[in-house]
NUPAMI-594880 format. One record per residue (C-alpha): residue number from 1; residue in three letters; x, y, z. Coordinates in steps of 0.1 Angstrom, whole numbers, padded with zeros to 4 digits. Last residue first. Layout:
BEGIN
 seq type    px    py    pz
 NUM  ALA     X     Y     Z
...
//
This chain:
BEGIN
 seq type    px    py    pz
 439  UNK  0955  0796  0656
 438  UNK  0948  0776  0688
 437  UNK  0968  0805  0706
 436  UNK  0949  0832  0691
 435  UNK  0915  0810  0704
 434  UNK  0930  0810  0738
 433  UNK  0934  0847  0740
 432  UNK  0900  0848  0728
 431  UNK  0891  0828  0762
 430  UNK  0912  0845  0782
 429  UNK  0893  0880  0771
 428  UNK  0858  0865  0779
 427  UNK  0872  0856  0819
 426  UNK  0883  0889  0820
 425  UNK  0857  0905  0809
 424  UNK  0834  0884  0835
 423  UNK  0860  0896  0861
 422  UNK  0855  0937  0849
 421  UNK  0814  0930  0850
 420  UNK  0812  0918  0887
 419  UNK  0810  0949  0906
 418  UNK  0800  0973  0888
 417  UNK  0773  0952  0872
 416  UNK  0779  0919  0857
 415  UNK  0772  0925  0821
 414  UNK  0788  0953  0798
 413  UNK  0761  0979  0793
 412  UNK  0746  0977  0758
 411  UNK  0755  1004  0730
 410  UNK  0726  1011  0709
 409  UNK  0741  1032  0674
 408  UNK  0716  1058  0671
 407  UNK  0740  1087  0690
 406  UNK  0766  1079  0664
 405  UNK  0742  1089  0636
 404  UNK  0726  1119  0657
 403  UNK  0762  1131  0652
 402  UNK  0765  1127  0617
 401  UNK  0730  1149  0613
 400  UNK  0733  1171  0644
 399  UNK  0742  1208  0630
 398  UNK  0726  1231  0653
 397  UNK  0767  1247  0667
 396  UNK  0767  1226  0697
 395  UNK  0763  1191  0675
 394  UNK  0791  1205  0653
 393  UNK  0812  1207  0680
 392  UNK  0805  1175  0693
 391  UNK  0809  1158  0658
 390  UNK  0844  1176  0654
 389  UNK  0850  1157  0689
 388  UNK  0847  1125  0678
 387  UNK  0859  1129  0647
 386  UNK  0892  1137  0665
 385  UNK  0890  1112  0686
 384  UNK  0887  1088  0657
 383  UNK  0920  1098  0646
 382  UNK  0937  1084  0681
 381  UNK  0909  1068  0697
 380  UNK  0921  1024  0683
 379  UNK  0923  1011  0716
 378  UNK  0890  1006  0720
 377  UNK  0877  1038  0714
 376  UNK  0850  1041  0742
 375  UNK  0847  1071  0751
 374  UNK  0820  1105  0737
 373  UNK  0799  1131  0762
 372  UNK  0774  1157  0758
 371  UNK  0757  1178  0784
 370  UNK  0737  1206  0764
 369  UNK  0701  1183  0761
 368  UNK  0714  1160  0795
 367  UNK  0735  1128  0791
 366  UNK  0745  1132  0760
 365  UNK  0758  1113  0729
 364  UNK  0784  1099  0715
 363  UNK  0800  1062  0721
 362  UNK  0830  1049  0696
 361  UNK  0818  1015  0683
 360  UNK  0840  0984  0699
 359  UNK  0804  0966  0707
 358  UNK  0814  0959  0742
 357  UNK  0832  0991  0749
 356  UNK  0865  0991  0755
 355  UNK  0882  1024  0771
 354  UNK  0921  1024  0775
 353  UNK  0942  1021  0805
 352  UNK  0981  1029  0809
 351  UNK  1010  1011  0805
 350  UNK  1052  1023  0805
 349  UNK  1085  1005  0797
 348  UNK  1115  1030  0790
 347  UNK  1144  1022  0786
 346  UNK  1150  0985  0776
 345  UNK  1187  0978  0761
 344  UNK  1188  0961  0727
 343  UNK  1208  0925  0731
 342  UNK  1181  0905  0724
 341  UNK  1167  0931  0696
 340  UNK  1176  0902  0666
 339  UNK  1150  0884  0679
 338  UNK  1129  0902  0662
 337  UNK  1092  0889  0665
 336  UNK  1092  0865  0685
 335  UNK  1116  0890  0709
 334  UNK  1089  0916  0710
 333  UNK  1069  0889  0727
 332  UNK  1090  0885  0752
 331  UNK  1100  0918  0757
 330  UNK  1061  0926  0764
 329  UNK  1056  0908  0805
 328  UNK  1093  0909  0819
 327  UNK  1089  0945  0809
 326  UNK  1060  0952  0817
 325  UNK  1072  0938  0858
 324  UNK  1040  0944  0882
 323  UNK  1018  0939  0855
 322  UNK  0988  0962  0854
 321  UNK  0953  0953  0873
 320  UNK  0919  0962  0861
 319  UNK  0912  0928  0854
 318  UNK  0909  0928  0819
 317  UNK  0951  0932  0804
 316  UNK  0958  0941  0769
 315  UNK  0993  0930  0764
 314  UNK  1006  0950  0735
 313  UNK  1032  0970  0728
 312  UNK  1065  0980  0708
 311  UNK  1084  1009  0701
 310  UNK  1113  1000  0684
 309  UNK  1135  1030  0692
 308  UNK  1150  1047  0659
 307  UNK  1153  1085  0666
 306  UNK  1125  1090  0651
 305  UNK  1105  1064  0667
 304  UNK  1102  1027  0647
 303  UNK  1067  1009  0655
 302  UNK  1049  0980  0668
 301  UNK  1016  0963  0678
 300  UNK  1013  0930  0691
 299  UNK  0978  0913  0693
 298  UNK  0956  0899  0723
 297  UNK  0925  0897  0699
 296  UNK  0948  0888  0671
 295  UNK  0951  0907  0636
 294  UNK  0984  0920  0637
 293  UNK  1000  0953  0642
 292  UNK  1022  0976  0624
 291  UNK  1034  1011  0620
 290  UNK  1057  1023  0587
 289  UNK  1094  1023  0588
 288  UNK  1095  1011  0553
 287  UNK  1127  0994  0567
 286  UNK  1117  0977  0599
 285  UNK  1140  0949  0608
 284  UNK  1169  0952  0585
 283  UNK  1172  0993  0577
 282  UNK  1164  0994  0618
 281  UNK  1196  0975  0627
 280  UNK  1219  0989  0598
 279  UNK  1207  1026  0612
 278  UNK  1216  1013  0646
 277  UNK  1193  1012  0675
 276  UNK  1182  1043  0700
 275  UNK  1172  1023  0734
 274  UNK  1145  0998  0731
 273  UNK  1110  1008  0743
 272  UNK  1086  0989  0759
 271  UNK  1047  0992  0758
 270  UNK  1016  0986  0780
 269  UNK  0975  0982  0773
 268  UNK  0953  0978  0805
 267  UNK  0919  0980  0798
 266  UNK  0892  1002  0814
 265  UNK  0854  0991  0807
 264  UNK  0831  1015  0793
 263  UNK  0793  1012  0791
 262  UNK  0788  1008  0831
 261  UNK  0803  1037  0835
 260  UNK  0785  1057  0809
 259  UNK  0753  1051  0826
 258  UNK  0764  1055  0863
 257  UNK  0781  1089  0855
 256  UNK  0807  1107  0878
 255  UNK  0821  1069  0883
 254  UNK  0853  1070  0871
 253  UNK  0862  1094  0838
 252  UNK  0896  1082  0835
 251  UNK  0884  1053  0811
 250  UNK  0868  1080  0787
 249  UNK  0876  1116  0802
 248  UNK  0858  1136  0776
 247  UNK  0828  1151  0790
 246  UNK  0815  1181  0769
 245  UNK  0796  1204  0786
 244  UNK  0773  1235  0772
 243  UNK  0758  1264  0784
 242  UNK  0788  1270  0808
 241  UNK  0799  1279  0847
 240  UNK  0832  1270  0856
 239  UNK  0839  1266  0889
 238  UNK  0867  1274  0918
 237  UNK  0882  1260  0948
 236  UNK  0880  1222  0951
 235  UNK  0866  1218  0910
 234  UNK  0830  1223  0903
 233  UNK  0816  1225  0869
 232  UNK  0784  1240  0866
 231  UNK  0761  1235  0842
 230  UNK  0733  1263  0826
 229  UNK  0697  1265  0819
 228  UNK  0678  1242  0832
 227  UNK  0710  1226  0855
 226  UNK  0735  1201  0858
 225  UNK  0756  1202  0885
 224  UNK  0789  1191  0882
 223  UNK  0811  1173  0913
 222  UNK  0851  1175  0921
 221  UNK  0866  1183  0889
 220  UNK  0906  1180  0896
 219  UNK  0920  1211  0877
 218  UNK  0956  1205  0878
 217  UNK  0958  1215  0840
 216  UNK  0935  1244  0825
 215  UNK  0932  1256  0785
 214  UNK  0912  1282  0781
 213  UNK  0901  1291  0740
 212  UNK  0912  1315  0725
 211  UNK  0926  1309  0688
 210  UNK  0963  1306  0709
 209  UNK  0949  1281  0738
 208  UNK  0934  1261  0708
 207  UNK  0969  1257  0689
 206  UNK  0984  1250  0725
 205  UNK  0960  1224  0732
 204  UNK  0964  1204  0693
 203  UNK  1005  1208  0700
 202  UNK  0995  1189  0735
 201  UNK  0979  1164  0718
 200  UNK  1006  1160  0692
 199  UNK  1036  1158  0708
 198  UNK  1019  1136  0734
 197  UNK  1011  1111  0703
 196  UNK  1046  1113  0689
 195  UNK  1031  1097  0652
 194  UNK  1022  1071  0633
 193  UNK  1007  1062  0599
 192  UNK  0976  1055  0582
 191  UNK  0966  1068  0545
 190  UNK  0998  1047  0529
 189  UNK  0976  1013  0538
 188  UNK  0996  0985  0535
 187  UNK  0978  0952  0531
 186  UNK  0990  0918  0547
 185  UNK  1013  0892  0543
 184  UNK  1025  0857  0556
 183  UNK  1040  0874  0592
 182  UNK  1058  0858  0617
 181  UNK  1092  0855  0599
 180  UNK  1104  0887  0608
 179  UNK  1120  0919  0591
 178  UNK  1092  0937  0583
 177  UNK  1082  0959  0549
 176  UNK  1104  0947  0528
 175  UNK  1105  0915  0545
 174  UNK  1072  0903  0540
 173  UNK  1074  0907  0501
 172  UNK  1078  0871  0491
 171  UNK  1046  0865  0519
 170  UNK  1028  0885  0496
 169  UNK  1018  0923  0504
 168  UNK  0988  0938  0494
 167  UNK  0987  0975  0489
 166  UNK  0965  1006  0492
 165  UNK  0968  1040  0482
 164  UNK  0945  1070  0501
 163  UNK  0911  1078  0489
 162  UNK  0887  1055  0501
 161  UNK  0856  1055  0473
 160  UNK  0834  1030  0491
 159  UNK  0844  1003  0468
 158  UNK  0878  1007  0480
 157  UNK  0870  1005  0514
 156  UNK  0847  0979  0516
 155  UNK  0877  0957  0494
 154  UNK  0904  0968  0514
 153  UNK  0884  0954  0547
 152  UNK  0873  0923  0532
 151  UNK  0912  0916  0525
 150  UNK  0923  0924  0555
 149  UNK  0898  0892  0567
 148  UNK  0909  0870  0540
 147  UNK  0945  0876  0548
 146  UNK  0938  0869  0585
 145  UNK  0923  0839  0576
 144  UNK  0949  0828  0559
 143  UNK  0971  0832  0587
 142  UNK  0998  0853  0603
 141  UNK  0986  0883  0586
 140  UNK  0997  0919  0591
 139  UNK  0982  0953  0587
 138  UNK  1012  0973  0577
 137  UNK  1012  1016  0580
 136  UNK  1026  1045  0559
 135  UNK  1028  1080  0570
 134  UNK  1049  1093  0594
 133  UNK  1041  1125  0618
 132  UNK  1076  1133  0639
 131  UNK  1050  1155  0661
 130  UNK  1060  1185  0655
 129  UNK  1032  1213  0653
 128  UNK  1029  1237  0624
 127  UNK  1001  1248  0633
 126  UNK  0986  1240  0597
 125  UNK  1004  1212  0590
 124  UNK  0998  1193  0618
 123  UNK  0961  1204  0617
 122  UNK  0955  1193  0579
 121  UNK  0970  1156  0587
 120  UNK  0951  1154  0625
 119  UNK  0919  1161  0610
 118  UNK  0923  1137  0576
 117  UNK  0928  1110  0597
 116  UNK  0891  1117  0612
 115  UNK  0878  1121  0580
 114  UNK  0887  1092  0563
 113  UNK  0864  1069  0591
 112  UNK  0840  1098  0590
 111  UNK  0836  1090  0546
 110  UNK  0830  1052  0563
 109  UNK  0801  1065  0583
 108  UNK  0784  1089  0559
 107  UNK  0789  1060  0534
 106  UNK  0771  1036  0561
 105  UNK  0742  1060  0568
 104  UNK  0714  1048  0543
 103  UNK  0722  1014  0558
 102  UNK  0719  1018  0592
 101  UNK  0744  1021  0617
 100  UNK  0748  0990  0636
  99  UNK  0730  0969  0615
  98  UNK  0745  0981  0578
  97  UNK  0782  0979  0599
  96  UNK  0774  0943  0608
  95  UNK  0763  0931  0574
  94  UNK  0792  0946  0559
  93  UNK  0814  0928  0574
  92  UNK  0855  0932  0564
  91  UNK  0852  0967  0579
  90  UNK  0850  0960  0610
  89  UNK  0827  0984  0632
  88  UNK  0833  1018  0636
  87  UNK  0852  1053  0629
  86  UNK  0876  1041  0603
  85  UNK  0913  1055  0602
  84  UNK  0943  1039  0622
  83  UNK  0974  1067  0632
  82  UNK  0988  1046  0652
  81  UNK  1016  1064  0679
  80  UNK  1011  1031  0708
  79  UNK  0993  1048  0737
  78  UNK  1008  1073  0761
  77  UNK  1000  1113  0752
  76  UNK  0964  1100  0747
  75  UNK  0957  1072  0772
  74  UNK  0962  1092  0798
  73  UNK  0985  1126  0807
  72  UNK  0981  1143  0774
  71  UNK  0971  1178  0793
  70  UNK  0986  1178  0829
  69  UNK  0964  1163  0857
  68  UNK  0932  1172  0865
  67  UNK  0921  1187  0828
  66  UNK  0898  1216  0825
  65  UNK  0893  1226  0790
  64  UNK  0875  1264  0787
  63  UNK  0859  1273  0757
  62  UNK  0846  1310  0744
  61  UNK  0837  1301  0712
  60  UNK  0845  1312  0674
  59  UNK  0844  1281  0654
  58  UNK  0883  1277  0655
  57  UNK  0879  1275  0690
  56  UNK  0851  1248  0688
  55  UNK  0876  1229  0669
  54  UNK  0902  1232  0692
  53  UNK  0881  1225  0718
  52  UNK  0868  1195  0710
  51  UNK  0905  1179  0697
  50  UNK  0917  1189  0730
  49  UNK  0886  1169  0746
  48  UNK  0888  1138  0725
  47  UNK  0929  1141  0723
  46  UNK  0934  1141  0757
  45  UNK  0927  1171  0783
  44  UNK  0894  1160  0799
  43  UNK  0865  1178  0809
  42  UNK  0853  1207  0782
  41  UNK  0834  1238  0792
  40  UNK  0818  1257  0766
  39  UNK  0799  1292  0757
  38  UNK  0820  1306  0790
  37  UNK  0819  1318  0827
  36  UNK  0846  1319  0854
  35  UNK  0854  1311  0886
  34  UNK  0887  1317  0908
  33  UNK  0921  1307  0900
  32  UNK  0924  1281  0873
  31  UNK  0960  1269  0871
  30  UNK  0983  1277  0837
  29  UNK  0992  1254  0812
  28  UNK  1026  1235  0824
  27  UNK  1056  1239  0800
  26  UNK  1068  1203  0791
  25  UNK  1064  1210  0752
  24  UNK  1092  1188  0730
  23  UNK  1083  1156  0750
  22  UNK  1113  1133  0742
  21  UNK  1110  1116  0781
  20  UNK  1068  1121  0783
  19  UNK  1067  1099  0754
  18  UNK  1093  1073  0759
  17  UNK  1073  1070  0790
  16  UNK  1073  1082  0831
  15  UNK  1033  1093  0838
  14  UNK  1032  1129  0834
  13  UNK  1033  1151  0865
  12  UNK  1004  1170  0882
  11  UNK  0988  1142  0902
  10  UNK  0952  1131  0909
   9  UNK  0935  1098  0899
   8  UNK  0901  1100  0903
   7  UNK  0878  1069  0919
   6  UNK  0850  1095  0926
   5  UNK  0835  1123  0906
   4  UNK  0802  1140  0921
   3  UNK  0768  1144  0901
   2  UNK  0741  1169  0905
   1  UNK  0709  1170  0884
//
């Protein structure tokens, strides 16, 4: 089987963020130069394919990553910093996650949802990488029905044995936790949290480059051949030749796949960041300093940095075509929320795309018996990633029970065909945009 990538994006600089601007590890991993042989080869250098490696690293094997811009350059080292367990389906509906999964695998599936926090918690500590990891995050409400839906979710959880403490918050303690008048509660979760997400995925690659494994940037895969007994990875000048594949380039993967591609939509998400604000500033408008987002379709989402930038994004975007001014587009709703930030500088204001898939269920599986592949977080990759790729590793060690879970779950192509099926999201997405605006 031989498939060739098209509609790459190619470059070997970061994309300009608040990210790539307080980045702690800029140092490029090396060029491949000539071709090589290993037990692994993983595509794609963000968390799902760092996280991969790493683990497979610790495991003993000889893994190369090939990434085709710098590691962290997508979604990864740009989205919002949440730290957000669960590895599925809402969990305010139990009915859905018993069909989507099966019932006799729903505790499996919740005790993943832990797990995959749990991942990036033990590996920060144990290399040691800084990443300004915060604990704490707000799930807010800005209706009853919002409440009654967070409140579903703490109850599955709890019942399910979830670990970490958990809090609802009355519209009398708003405030404490954010300074606007948007929000009539919500639960806190002290298990979630936040983090320098390009910090962290490129901490994850150097903590797999030092256990062994071979980590390349600027290596544009051009086509891979799948064979009986082996896969090759082509890049312009050089291959890798591996037992095993993992492709981990969710909405940066393009076409290289018909199957996946037509599984994965990319979605514009975008964020603004203030410059550094006062310590009176931040005490008043975020004091707990944990993460937050709301409960619309089209929601906000929002955190302090370290050095005490409101980070704050949102905006998902359908049509496969960013704003041409994010920061005309976001401050606007980052001023419903604090208005007190009118007079806060913008400096930085970046987007990037993120992989939805229709049933918003992370997708594993493979495409070939040692070709395996996982996307479509839906905005919320940054632990489940993790799981993701744990799962993988797993999988290429003989132990397939959670994976085969995953691989069960049916995840139907988004309608439309290539051509159509990014306007027909679009058209869906207004409509739910219309429904937040109804209340």
């Amino acid at each position: 089987m031989f498939m060739r990538i098209r509609d790459s994006i190619h470059t070997d600089q970061l994309p300009p963020s608040y990210y790539a601007a307080t980045c702690n590890d800029t140092a490029d991993f090396p060029r491949l130069e000539g071709n090589i042989k290993v037990d692994v080869c993983v595509v794609g250098g963000g968390f799902t394919g760092v996280a991969t490696a790493l683990h497979l690293a610790e495991a003993g094997y000889d893994v190369a990553l090939v990434e085709q811009n710098k590691i962290g350059w997508g979604a990864s080292g740009r989205n919002g910093g949440q730290i957000i367990g669960g590895y599925g389906q809402s969990m305010s509906d139990m009915a859905k996650i018993n069909k989507s999964f099966g019932k006799k695998n729903v505790q499996a599936v919740l005790d993943m949802g832990v797990e995959c926090v749990d991942i990036i918690r033990d590996w920060v500590e144990k290399y040691a990488i800084d990443c300004d990891l915060t604990w704490g995050y707000f799930d807010a409400a800005m209706k009853p029905s919002d409440m009654d839906y967070l409140l579903g979710a703490m109850d599955t959880m709890q019942k399910h044995g979830y670990p970490h403490e958990q809090r609802v918050i009355g519209q009398d303690e708003v405030k404490s936790i954010v300074g606007s008048d948007k929000y009539i509660g919500g639960v806190v979760n002290m298990g979630w949290g936040h983090a320098h997400v390009l910090n962290l995925v490129r901490g994850e690659a150097r903590a797999a480059e030092k256990l062994g494994a071979r980590i390349y940037e600027d290596a544009r895969v051009s086509s891979i051949d799948i064979q009986d007994d082996q896969t090759i990875v082509n890049m312009d000048t050089c291959r890798v030749t591996a037992n095993h594949v993992v492709l981990a380039g969710n909405a940066y993967l393009g076409h290289l796949v018909p199957k996946l591609a037509s599984r994965v939509i990319p979605a514009g998400s975008y964020i603004i960041a203030t410059e550094p604000l006062s310590e009176e500033l931040a005490d008043k408008i975020m004091p707990k300093r944990y993460a937050v987002c709301d409960q619309r379709w089209a929601l906000d989402y929002f955190r302090m940095s370290a050095d005490r930038r409101m980070l704050f994004g949102g905006l998902a975007t359908y049509s496969g075509r960013h704003p041409s001014d994010i920061v005309a587009a976001v401050r606007p709703n980052m001023l419903k929320v604090f208005p007190e930030l009118e007079s806060a500088e913008i400096t930085h204001a970046w987007g990037g795309y993120m992989g939805i898939g229709l049933n918003r269920i992370p997708q594993l599986g493979r495409i070939a018996p040692k070709v395996y592949y996982a996307q479509a977080y839906s905005g919320h990759g940054v632990a489940p990633s993790h799981m993701s790729g744990r799962l993988i590793a797993e999988a290429i060690g003989g132990k397939t029970d959670r994976f085969d879970i995953m691989v069960g779950v049916k995840h139907p192509p988004f309608p439309g065909g290539r051509m159509f099926r990014q306007p027909i999201l679009a058209v869906g997405m207004a409509y739910y945009r219309l429904k937040d605006a109804w209340g």
